[in-house]
N, CA, C and O of each residue as an XYZ file, in Angstrom:
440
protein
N     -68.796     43.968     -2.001
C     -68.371     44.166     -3.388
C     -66.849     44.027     -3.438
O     -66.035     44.513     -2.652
N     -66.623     43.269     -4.516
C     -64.810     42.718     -4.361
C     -64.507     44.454     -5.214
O     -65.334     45.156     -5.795
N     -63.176     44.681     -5.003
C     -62.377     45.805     -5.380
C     -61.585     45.520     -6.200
O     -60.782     44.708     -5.742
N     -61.244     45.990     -8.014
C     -60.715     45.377     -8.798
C     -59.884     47.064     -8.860
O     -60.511     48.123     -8.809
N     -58.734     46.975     -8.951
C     -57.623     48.219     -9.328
C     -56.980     47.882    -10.369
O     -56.293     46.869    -10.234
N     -56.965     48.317    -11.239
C     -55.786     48.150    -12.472
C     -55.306     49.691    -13.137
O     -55.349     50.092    -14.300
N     -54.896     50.267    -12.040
C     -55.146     51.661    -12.641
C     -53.597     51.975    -12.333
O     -53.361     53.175    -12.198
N     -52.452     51.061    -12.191
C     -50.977     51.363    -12.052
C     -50.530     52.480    -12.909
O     -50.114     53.597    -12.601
N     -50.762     51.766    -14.366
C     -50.387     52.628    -15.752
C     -51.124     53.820    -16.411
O     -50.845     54.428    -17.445
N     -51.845     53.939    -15.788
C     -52.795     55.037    -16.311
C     -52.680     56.334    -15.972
O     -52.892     56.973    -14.942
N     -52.152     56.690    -17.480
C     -51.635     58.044    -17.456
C     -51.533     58.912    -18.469
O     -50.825     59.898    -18.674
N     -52.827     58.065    -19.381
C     -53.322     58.829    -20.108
C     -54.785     58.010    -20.760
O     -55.180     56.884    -20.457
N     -55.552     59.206    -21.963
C     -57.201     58.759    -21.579
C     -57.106     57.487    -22.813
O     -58.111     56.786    -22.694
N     -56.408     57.099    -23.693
C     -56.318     56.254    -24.744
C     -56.120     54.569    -23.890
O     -56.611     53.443    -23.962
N     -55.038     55.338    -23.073
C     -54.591     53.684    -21.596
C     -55.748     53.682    -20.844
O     -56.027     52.514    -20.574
N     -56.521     54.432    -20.398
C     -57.430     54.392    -19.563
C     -58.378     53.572    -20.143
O     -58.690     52.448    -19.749
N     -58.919     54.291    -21.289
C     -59.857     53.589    -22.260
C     -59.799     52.290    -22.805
O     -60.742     51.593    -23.179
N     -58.067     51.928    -22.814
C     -57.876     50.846    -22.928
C     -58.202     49.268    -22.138
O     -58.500     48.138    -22.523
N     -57.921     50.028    -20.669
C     -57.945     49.512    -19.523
C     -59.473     49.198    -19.399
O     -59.839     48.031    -19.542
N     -60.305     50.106    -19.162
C     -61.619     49.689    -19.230
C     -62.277     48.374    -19.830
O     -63.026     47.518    -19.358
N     -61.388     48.669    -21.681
C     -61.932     47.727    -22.048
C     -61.098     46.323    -21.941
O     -61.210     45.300    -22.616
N     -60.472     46.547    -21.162
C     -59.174     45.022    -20.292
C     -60.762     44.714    -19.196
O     -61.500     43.782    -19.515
N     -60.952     45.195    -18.521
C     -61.901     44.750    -17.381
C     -62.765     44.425    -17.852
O     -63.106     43.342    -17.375
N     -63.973     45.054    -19.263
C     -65.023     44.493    -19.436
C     -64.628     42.977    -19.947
O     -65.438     42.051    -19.941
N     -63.517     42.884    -20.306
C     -63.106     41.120    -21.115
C     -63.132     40.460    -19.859
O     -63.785     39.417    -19.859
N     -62.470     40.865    -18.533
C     -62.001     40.002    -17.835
C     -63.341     40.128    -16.910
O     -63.755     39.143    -16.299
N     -63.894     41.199    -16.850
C     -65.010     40.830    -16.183
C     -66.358     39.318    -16.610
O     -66.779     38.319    -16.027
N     -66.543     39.894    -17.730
C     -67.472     38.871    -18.734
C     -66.832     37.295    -18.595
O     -67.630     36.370    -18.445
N     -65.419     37.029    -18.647
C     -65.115     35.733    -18.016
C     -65.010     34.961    -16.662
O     -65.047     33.744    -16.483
N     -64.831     36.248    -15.502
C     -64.874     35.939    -14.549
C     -66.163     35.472    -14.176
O     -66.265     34.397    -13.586
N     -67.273     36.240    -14.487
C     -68.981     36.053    -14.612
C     -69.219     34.714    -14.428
O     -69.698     34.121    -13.461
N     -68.554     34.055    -16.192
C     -68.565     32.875    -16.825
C     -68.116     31.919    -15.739
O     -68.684     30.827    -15.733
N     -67.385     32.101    -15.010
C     -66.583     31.207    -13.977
C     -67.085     31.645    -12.726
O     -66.038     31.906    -12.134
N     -67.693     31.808    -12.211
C     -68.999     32.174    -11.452
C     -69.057     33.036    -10.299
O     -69.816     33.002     -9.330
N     -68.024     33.889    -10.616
C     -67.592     34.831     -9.699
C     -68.530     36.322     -9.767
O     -68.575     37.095    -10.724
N     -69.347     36.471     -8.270
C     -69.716     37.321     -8.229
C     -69.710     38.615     -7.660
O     -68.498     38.745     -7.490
N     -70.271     39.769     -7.205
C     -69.809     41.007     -6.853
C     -69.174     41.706     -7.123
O     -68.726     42.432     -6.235
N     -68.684     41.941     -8.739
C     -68.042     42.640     -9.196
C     -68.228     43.603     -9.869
O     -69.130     43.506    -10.700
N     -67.334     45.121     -9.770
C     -67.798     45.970    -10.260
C     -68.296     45.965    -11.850
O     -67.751     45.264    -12.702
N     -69.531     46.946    -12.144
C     -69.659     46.637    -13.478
C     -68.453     47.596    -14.454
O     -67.771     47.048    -15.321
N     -68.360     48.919    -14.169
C     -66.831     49.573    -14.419
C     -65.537     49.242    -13.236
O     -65.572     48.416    -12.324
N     -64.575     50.052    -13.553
C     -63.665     50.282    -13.203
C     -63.865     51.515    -12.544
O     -64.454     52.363    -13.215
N     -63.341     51.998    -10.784
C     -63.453     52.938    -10.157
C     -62.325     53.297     -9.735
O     -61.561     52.400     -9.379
N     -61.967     54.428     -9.663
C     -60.622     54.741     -9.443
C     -60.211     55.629     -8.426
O     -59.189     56.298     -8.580
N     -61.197     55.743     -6.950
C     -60.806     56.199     -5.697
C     -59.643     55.589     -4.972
O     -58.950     56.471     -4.464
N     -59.322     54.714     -4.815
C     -58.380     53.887     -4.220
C     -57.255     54.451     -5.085
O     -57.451     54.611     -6.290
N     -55.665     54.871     -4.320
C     -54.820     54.093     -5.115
C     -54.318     52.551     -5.872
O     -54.781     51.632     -5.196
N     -53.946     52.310     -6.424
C     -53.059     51.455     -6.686
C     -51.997     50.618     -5.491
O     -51.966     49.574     -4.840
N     -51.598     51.236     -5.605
C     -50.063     50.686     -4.425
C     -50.844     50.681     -3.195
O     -50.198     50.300     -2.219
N     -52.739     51.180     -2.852
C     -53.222     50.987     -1.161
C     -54.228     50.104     -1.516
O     -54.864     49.584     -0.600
N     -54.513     49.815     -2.725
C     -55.256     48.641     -2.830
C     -54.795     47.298     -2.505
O     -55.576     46.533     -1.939
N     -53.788     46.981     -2.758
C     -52.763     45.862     -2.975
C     -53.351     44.851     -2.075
O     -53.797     43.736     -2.344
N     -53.260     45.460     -0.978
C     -53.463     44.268      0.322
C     -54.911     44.461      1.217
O     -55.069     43.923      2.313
N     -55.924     45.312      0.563
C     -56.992     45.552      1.249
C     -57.747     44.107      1.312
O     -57.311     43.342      0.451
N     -58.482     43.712      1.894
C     -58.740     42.458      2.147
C     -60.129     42.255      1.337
O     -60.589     41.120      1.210
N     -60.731     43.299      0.837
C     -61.955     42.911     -0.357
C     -61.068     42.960     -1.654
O     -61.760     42.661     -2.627
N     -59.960     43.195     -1.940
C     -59.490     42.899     -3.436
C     -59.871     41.556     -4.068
O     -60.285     40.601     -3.410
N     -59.712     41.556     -5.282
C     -60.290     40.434     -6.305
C     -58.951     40.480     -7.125
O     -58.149     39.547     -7.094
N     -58.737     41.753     -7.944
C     -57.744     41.517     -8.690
C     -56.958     43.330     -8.831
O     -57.483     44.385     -8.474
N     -55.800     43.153     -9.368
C     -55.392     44.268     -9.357
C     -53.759     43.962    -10.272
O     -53.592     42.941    -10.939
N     -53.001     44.735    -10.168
C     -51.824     44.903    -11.066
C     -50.112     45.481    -10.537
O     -49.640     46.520    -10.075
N     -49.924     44.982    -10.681
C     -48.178     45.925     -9.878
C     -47.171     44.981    -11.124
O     -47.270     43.924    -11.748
N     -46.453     45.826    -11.029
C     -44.991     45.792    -11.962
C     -44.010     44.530    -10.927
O     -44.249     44.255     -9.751
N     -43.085     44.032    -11.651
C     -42.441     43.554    -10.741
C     -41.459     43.911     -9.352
O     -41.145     43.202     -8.396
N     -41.249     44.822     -9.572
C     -40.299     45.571     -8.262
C     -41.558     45.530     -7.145
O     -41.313     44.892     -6.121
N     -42.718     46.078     -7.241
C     -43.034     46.203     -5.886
C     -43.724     44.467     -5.534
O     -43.670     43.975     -4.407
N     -44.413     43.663     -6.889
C     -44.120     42.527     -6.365
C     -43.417     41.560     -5.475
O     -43.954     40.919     -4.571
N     -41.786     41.509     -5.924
C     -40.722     40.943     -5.693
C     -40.350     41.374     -3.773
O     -39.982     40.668     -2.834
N     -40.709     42.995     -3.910
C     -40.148     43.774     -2.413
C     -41.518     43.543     -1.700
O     -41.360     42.686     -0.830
N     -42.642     43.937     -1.744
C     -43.047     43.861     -0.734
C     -44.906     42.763     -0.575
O     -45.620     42.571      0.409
N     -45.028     42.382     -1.800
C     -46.152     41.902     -2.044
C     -46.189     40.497     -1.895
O     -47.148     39.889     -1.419
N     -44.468     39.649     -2.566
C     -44.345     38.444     -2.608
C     -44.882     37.555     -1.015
O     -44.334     37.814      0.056
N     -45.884     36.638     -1.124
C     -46.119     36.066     -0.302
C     -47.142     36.287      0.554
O     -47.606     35.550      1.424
N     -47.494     37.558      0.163
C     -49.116     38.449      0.575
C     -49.859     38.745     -0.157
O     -50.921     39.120      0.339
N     -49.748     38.760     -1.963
C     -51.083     38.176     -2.924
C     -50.210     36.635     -3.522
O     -49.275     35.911     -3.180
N     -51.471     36.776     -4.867
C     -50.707     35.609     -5.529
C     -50.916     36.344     -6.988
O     -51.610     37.277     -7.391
N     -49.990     35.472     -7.554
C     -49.851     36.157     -8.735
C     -50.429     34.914     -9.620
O     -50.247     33.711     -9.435
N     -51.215     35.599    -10.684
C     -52.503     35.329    -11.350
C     -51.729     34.892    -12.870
O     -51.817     33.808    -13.446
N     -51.064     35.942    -13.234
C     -50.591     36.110    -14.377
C     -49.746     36.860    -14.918
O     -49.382     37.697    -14.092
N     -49.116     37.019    -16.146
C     -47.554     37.773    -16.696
C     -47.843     37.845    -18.072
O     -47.612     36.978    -18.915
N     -48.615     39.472    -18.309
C     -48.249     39.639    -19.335
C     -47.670     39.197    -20.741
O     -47.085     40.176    -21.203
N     -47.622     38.524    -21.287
C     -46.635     38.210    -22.858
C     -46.643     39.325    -24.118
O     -47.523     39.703    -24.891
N     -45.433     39.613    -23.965
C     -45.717     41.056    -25.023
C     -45.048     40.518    -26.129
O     -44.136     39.715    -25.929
N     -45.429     40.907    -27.505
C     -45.038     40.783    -28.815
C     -45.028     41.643    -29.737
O     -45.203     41.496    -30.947
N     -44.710     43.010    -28.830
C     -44.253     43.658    -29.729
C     -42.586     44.192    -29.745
O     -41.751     43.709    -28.980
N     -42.356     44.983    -30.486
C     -40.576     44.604    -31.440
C     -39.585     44.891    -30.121
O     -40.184     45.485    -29.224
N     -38.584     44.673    -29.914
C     -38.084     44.733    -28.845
C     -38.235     43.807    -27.642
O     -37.230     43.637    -26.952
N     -38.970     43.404    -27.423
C     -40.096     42.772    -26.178
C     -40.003     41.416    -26.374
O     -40.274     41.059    -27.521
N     -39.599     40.267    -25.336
C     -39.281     39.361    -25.156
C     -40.546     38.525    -24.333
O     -40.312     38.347    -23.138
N     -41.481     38.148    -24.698
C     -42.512     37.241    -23.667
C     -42.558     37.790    -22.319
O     -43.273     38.752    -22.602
N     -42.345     37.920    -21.063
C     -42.949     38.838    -19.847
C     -41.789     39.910    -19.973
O     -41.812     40.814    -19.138
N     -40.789     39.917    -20.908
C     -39.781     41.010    -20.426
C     -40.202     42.195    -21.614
O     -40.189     42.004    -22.830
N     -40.509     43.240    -21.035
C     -40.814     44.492    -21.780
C     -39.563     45.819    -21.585
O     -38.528     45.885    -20.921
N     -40.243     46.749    -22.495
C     -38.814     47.565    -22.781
C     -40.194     48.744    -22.702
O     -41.410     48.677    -22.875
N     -39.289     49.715    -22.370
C     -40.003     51.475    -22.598
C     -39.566     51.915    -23.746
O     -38.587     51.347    -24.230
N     -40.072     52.829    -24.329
C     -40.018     53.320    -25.650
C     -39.723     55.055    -25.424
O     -40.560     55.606    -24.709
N     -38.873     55.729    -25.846
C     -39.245     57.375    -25.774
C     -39.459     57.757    -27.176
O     -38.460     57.854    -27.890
N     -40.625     57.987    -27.672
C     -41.260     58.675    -28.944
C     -40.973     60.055    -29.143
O     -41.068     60.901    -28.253
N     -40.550     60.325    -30.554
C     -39.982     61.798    -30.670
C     -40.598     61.893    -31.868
O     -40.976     60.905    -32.497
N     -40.770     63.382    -32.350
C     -40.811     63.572    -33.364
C     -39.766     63.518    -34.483
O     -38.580     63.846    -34.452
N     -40.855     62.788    -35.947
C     -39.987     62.524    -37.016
C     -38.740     63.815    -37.018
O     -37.644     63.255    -37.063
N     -38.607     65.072    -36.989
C     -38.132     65.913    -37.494
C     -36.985     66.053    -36.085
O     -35.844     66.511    -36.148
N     -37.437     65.702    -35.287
C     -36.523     65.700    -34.039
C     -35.297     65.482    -34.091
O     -34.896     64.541    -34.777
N     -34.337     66.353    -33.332
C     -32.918     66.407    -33.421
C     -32.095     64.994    -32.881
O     -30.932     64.660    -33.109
N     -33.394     64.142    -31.895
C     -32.813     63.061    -30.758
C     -32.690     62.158    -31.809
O     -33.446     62.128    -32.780
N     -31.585     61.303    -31.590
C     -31.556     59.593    -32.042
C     -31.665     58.851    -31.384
O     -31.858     59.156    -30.207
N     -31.595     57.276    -31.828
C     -30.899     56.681    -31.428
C     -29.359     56.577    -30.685
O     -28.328     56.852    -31.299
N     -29.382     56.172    -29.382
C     -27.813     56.134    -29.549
C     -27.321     54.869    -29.123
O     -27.950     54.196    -28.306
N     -26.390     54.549    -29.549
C     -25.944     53.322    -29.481
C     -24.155     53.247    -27.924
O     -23.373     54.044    -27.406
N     -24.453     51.763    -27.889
C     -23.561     52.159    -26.604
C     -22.031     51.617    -26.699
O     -21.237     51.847    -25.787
């Protein structure tokens, strides 16, 4: 059975839930393209960062830093994200810190 990890970001049950339903899409196409042994969920014993290089992986996820340091040249990279939302430049993304409306924090500018 191939080992699919995408569980980097998950760190909460809305991302999780989200994630799930990232695998059932990508599962249902992989199918289509005739790839078999794959989980029907997502399992989440393995870390992340010890999945990387286990030799039944199929697919999985890392940010660019641990790409770039220690992965480059020992997976392959599949694909890059394109984000469109405000701030966010096609693979280049931004973090957000959410506050409440009534909250004392701003913006600050530099």
């Amino acid at each position: 059975m191939h080992l699919v990890s995408i569980a980097m970001y998950l760190t909460s049950r809305p991302l999780a839930e989200a994630t799930a339903e990232l695998w059932s899409f990508l599962r249902h196409h992989l199918q289509h393209a005739g790839v078999t042994g794959m989980p029907e969920t997502l399992d989440q014993p393995v870390a992340y960062d010890e999945a990387w290089l286990r030799p039944n992986l199929l697919l999985s996820q890392a940010c660019g830093y641990p790409f770039a340091t220690n992965l480059r040249g020992r997976v392959r990279l599949v694909a890059t994200p394109v984000y469109s939302h405000p701030g966010c430049d096609g693979p280049l993304m931004r973090s957000f810190i959410i506050v409440r409306k009534n909250s004392p924090l701003r913006v600050q500018s530099n």
